[in-house]
C-alpha positions as CSV (number, residue, x, y, z in Angstrom):
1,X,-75.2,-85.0,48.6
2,X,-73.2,-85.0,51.8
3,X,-70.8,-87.3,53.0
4,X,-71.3,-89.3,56.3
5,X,-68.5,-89.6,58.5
6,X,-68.4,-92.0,61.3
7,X,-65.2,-92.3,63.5
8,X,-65.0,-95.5,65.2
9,X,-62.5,-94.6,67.5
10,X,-60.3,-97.0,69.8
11,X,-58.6,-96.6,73.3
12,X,-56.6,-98.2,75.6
13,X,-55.8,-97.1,79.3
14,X,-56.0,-97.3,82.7
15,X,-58.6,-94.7,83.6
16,X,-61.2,-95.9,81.1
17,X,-63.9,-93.6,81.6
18,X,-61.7,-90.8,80.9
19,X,-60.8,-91.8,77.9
20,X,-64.7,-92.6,76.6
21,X,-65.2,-88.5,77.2
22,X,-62.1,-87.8,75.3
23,X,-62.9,-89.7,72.0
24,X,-66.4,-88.0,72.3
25,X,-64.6,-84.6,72.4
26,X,-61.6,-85.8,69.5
27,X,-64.8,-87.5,67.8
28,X,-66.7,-83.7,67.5
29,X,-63.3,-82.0,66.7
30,X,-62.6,-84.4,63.7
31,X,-66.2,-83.5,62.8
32,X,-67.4,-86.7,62.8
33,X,-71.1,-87.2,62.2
34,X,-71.7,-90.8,64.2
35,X,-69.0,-91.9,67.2
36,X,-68.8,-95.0,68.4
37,X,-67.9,-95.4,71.9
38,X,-66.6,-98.5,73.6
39,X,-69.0,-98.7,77.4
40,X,-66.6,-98.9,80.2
41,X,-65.8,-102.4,81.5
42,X,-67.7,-100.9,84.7
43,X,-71.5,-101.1,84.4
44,X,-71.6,-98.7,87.7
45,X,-73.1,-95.2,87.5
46,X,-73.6,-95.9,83.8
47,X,-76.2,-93.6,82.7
48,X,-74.4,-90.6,84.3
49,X,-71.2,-91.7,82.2
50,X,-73.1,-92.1,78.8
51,X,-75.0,-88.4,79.5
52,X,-71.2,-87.1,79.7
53,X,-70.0,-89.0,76.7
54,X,-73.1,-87.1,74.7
55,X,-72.1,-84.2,76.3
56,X,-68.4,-84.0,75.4
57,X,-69.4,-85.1,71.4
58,X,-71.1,-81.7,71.2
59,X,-73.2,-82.6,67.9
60,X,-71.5,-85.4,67.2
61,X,-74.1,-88.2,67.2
62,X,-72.8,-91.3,69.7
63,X,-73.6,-94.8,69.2
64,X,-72.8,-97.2,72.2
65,X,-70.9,-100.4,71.8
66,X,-70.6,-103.2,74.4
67,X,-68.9,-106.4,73.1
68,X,-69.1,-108.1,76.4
69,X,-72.3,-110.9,76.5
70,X,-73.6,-110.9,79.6
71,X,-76.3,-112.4,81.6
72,X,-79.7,-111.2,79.6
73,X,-81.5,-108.9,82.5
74,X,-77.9,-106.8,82.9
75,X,-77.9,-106.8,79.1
76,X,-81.4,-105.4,78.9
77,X,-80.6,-103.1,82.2
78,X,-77.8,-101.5,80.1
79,X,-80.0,-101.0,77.1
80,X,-82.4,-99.7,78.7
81,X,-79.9,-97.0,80.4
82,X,-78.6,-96.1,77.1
83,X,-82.0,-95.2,75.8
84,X,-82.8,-93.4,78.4
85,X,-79.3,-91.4,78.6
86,X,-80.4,-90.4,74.8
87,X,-77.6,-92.0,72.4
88,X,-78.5,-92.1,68.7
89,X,-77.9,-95.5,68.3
90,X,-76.2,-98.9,70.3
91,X,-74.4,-102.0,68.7
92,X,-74.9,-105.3,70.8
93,X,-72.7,-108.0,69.5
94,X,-72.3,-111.2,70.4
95,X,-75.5,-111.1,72.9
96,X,-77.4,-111.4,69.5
97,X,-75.1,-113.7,67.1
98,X,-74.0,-116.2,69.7
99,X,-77.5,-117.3,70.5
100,X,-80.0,-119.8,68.6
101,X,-81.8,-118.6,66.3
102,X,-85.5,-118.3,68.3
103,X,-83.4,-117.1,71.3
104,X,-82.3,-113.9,69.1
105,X,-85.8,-113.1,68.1
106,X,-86.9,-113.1,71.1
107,X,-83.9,-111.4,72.2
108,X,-84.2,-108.7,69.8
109,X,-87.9,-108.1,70.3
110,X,-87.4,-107.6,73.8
111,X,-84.7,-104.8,72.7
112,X,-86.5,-103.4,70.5
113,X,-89.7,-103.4,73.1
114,X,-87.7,-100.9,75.6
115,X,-86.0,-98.7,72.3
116,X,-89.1,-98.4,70.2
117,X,-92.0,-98.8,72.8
118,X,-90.4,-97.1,76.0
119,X,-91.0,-100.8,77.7
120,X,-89.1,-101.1,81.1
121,X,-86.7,-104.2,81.4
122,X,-89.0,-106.0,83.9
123,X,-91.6,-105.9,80.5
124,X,-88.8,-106.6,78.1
125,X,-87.8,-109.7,79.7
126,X,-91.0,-111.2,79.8
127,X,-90.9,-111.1,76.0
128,X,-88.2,-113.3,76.5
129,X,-90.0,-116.8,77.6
C-alpha cells in the first residue's frame, strides 16, 4: 500500500497571509498528501484566504488549524467559513479540551451540525444551550 505523507509545516513572519499560500505551494512541491495550515491571526476576509490556500496546494489536501479559543459564535463563524471554502479537514484545539465535559459535547455537536449537516451557525449555536 501507499504511504501517507502529511507536512505539518510552520512559519513565522510579518506578512502572515503570505506565508499561509507559500507553505500550501512548498506543501504540493514536497508532495505532500494532507497540509496543515496555521489560519492567520486575522479572522478578516477569511474565506477568500482559505480558497487561496486550496488553491496554491494544487492537490495537496489542506487541513485548517486555529489554536486560538475564542468566543463560541466567532469559533463556529470560522468553521463554518472553512467548510464552505472546501478544506479536507480542520483541527480545533483548545475550544474543545479546555471546556467541561457536557460543554464539549455540545460543542462538538454543534460542529459537526454545520460540517456533516450543512447547518448555518445561527442553527449550530442553538445546539449549544
Amino acid at each position: 500500500s501507499e504511504d501517507t505523507t502529511l507536512l505539518n509545516l510552520r512559519y513565522t513572519g510579518t506578512n502572515q497571509e503570505s506565508f499561509i499560500y507559500d507553505i500550501a505551494g512548498v506543501a504540493a512541491c514536497l508532495g505532500g498528501d494532507f497540509a496543515i495550515v496555521d489560519l492567520p491571526k486575522t479572522k478578516k476576509d477569511l474565506k477568500r484566504i482559505i480558497t487561496k490556500i486550496i488553491k496554491a496546494a494544487g492537490r495537496t489536501k489542506i487541513v485548517c488549524k486555529d489554536d486560538s479559543q475564542i468566543e463560541k459564535e466567532k469559533f463556529l463563524d470560522s468553521i463554518y467559513l472553512q467548510a464552505q471554502s472546501g478544506v479536507n479537514g480542520i483541527a480545533v484545539g483548545p475550544n474543545f479540551y479546555q471546556k467541561g465535559l457536557l460543554d464539549a459535547i455540545k460543542l462538538s455537536n454543534a460542529v459537526a451540525a454545520i460540517i456533516l449537516k450543512n447547518k448555518s451557525v445561527k442553527e449550530s449555536l442553538g445546539l449549544l444551550k
